[in-house]
N, C-alpha and C positions, 0 to 999 in steps of 0.2 A: 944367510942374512934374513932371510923369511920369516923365519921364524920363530925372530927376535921380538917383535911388535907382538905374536902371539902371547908371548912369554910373559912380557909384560902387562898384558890384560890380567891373564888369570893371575898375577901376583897382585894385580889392585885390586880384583874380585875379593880373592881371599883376606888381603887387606882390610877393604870396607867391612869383611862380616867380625872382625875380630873386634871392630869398634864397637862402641856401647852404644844403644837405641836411646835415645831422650823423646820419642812418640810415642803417644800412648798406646799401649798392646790394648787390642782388641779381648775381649772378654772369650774362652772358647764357650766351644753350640753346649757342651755337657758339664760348664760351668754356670750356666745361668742365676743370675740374681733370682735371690727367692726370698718371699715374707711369710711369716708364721706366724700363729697363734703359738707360744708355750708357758704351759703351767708350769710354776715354781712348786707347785704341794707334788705332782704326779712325774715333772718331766718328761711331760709330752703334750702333745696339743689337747689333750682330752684326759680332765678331771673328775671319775667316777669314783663315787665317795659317798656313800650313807648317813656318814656321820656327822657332814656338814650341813647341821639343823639351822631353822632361820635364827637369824643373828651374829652367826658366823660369818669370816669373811677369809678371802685368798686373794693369793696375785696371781698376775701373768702379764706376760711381754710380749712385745713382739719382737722379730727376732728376722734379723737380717742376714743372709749365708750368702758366700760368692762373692761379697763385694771386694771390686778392684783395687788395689793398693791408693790409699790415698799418699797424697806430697804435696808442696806450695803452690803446685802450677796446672796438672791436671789430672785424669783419674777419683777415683772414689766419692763418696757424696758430699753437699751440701745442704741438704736439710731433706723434710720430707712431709705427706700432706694425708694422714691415712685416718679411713672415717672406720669404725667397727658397730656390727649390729648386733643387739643379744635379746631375748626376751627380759623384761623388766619386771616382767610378775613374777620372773624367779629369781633374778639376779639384777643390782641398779650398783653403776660404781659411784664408789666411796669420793677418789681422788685418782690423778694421771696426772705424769711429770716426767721429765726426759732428763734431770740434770740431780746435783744432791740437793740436800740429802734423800730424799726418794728414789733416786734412780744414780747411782756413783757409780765413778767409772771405774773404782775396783770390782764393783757387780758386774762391769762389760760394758756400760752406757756408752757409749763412744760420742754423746751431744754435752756429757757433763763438761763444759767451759765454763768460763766466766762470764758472768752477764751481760756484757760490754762484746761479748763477741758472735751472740747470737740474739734473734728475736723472736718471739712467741705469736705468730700470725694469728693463728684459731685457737682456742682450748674451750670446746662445747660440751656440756652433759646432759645427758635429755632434752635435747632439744632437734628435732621432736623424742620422746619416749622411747626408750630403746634404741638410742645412738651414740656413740661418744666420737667427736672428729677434735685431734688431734695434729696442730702442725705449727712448724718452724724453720727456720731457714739462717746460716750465718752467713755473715755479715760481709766475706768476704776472701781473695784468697788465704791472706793471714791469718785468716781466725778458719782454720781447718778441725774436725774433727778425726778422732786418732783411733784406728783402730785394737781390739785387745791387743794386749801383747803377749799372752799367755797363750800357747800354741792350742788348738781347738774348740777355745773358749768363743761363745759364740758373742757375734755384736748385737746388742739391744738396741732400739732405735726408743723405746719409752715403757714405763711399766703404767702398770695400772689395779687397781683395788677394787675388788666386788665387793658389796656383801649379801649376804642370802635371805632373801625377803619371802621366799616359797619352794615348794618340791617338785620338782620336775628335771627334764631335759630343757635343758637350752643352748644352744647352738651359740657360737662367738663366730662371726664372718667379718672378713675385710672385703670389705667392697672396693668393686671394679671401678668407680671413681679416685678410689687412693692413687698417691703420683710417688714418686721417689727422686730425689732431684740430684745428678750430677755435677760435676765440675771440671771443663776440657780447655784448655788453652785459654782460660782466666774469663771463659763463662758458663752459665749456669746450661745444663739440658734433664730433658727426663731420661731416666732408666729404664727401659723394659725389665721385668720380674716376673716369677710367677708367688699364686699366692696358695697355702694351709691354712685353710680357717681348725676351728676347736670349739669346743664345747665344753658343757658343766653339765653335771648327771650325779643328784643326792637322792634319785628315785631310791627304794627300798630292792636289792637287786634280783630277786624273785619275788612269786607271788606263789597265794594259795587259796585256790575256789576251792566248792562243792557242790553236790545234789543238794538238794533239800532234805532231811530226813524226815519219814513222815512219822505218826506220833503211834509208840513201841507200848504194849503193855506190860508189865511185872510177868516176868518169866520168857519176855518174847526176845528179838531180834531186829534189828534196820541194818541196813547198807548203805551206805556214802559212798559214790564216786568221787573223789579228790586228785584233784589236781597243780598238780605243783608247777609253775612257768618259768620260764628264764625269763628277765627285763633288762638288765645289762649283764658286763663282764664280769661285774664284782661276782655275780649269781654263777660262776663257772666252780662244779664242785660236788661233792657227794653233799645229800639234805636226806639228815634222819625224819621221821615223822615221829609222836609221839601223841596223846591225849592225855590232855592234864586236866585236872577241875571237879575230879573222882573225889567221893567223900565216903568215910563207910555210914554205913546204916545206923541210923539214932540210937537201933534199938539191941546192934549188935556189934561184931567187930567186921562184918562182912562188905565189902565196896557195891558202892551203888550200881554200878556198870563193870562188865572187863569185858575188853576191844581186841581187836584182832587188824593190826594192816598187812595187807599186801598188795604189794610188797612195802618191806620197811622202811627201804630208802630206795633213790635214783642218783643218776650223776644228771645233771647239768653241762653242758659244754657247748658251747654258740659257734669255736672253730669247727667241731667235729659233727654240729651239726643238730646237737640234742638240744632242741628248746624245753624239754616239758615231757613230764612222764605222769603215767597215770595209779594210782593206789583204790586199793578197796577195801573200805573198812566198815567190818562189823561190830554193832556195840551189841551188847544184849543187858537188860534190864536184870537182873537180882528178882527171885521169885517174892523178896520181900521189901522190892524199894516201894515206896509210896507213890501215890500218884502225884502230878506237880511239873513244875517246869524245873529245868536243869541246864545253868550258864556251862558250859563244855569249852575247852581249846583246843583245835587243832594245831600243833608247833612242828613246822618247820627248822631244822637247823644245821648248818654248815658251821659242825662242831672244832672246837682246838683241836692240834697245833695247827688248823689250818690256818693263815695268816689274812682271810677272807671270814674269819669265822661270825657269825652272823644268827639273827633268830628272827624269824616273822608268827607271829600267830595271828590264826584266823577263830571268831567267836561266833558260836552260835547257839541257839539253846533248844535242848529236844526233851519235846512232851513227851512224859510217861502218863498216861490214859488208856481207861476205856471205851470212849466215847468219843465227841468231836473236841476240835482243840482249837485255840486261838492261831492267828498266821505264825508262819514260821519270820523269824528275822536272825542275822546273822553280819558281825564287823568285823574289821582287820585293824590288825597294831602291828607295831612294828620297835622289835627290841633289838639292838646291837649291841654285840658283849665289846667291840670298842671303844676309842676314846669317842668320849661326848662331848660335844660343843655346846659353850651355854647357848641357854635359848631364848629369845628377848622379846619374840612374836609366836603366833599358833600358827605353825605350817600349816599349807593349804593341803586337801585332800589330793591324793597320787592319783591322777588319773588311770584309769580300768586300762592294764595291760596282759589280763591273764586273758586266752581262749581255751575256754575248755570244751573238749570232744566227748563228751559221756553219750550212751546213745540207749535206745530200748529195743526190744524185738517182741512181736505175739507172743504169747502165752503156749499157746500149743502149734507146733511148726509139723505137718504133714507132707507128705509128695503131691507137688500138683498144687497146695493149697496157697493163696497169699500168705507172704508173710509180711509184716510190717517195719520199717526198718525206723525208728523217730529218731533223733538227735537234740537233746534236753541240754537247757540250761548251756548253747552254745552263744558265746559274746565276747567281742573285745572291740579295740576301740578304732578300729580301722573297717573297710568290708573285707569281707572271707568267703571263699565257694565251699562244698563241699562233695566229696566224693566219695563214692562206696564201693567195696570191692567185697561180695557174697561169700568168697572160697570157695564155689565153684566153675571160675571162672568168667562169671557173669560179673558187672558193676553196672553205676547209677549216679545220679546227682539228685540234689534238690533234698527236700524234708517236708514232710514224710519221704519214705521210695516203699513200693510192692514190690517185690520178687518172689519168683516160685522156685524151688526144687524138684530135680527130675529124680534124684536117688538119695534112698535115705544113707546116711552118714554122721559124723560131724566134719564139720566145717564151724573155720576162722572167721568172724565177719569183721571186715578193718572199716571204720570210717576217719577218711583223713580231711584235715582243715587244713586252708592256707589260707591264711592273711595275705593284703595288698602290700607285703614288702617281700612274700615272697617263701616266711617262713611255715613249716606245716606241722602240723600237730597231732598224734594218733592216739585211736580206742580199738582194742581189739576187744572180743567175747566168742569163747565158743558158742556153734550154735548143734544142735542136734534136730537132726530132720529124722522123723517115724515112718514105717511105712502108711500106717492108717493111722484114725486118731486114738486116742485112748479109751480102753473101756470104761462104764464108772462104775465105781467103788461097787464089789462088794453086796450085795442084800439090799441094793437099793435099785430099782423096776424102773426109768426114768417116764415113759410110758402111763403106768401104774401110776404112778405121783402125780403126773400132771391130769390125769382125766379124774382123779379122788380134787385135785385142788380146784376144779370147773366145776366137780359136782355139789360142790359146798359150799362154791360162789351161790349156785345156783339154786339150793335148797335157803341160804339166807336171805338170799332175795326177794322167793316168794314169800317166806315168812313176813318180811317186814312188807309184801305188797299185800297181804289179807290182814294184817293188824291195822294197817291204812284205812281200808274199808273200812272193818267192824267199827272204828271211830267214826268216820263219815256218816254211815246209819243211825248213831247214837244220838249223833248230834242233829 
């Protein structure tokens, strides 16, 4: 008889759980409500794109995941309050709306109702400059918003339109003030959420510096260090080099220049690590180009079928002369073999994101002797350290650096950059260290020369000190 009463507990236990909950379930810890930045062009929170020149324009949403089942009474949301920041010199929106026709809820808007059942609290645009705040609230339990019905289809909470006023990076954030607003036993609460901001990036997605070339005579040689840089992901990719802007000779059929890189191309790759590779390229002059200045391109390009395929050229122009020559100058353009957007304003210049590591060493490298280590033409647009590693063992910082050799050899010399975000960028060169220094040439006395060059100073001098005289007596 005991163990009757027991009996009948656990059959009301198992009872009670067979009933239906009408409470609202608690959200799990690994379902968390979450807000997004996503772009509609890319499908993802971050829109890198070259081709979107100023005057162009795109959308993006923001994008609601996790949210709890809504119904009449409690669960899911009632409206919401979300401010976003972007840079305005490169992007300013157009328009933002949360209902049709801008935002329908066949696109996933889950606020498209009827006017009558929700109200529009805020709708700010620049104000201040580079903000857009964003918010609304319905009206009540009856007028509930619906989530998609289309299994994985995510909920929109509002879209919004940029258009492109400049070239850069610019960052899309929700800020830590946005609210999210719930609905639990016929009243309103906030949500906790987490947030994905996004971006927009029409930078040009590599870049390409160089040395200066200095000015080359008819029949000679220059070197260019060039440098190719990763800037975004679009930039991820084999980039041929090439020189274009060669003409033949007036006066025959022969090319004014023929170049030589190495190497011809690099890959790019920002997971794997490779920001940037380095090329060396020699031009040499035609024994019969004339002398003059000459517009030259160096091209870049992340050729078909790549589906990133892409061209940047950098200009400069190099003196053929005997003599001295005016400054060097040199510009960058930027060509994309895809689509093109019209263009309605003159895009701003791209801010300097190449660093380039080209570096020089003495002239004659002995044992024991200094050598000099310089690093030319290094800039970008953040600070950067730099390191040296001699290949034998020894390194250095700073620019200039000295270092000696204890045995003659060759040796690697590496100098590496890292920029303040962390990425680094390398120049190697062999170097050859001698035991002594070199003899010179050949039938030439050094000795001999320089005591005949004293003695000539020396014999001119007096001449023009006794021509002195014999005028002063005259007179």
């Amino acid at each position: 008889m005991a163990r009757r009463p027991l009996i009948l507990i656990v059959l009301l236990v198992l009872l009670l759980g067979a009933l239906p909950h009408f409470a609202p379930m608690p959200v799990a810890a690994d379902s968390q409500i979450g807000l997004s930045v996503f772009s509609e062009d890319s499908f993802s929170p971050n829109l890198v794109d070259p081709t979107f020149i100023v005057g162009s324009s795109f959308n993006i949403t923001i994008v609601a995941s996790n949210l709890p089942t809504i119904d009449q009474n409690s669960g899911g949301v009632s409206g919401f309050d979300v401010s976003l920041t972007y840079n305005a010199s490169i992007i300013r929106v157009e328009k933002a709306g949360f209902d049709a026709p801008f935002c329908p809820s066949s696109d996933g808007c889950i606020f498209d109702m009827p006017r009558n059942d929700s109200v529009t609290t805020v709708s700010s645009i620049d104000t201040p400059a580079g903000t857009l705040r964003e918010a609304m609230v319905a009206l009540g339990p009856t007028h509930r918003a619906v989530l998609p019905t289309v299994v994985g289809q995510p909920a929109y909470l509002f879209r919004v339109t940029f258009d492109v006023v400049g070239k850069g990076l610019a960052p899309i954030k929700i800020q830590g003030s946005s609210q999210l607003l719930g609905f639990t036993a016929g009243c309103g609460n906030l949500l906790q959420f987490t947030t994905t901001d996004g971006s927009f990036d029409n930078r040009a997605p590599f870049r390409i510096s160089a040395t200066p070339p200095t000015p080359v005579a008819p029949g000679s040689s220059v070197t260019m260090q060039v440098n190719v840089s990763l800037v975004n992901s679009v930039g991820n990719g084999n980039v041929n080099l090439e020189l274009s802007g060669i003409m033949p000779i007036p006066s025959g059929t022969l090319p004014e220049f023929t170049y030589l890189f190495n190497p011809t191309s690099g890959t790019l790759n920002g997971p794997a690590g490779m920001y940037s590779f380095l090329s060396s390229l020699q031009i040499t002059a035609n024994s019969q180009t004339p002398t003059g200045s000459y517009p030259l391109t160096i091209a870049g390009v992340i050729p078909p079928p790549a589906s990133n395929y892409f061209q940047y050229n950098y200009n400069f122009t190099l003196i053929v002369s005997t003599g001295q020559t005016p400054a060097y100058s040199s510009t960058s353009t930027i060509s994309s073999f895809g689509a093109v957007r019209l263009a309605t304003r003159m895009a701003q210049p791209d801010p300097a994101q190449d660093l380039l590591a080209a570096f020089t060493t003495s002239s004659s490298i002995v044992v024991g002797g200094n050598v000099t280590f310089t690093a030319v033409a290094v800039w970008c647009s953040s600070t950067y350290t730099l390191l040296w590693s001699f290949g034998d063992g020894g390194s250095g910082t700073g620019n200039p650096v000295i270092h000696r050799y204890s045995a003659s050899g060759a040796y690697t010399a590496t100098l590496n950059v890292t920029d303040s975000g962390g990425k680094s960028y390398y120049s190697s060169q062999a170097v050859t260290v001698s035991s002594s220094p070199a003899p010179p040439p050949p039938g030439i006395n050094i000795g001999l020369l320089s005591s005949l060059i004293l003695l000539a100073l020396f014999i001119m001098a007096t001449v023009a000190l006794f021509v002195r005289r014999r005028r002063n007596r005259r007179s």
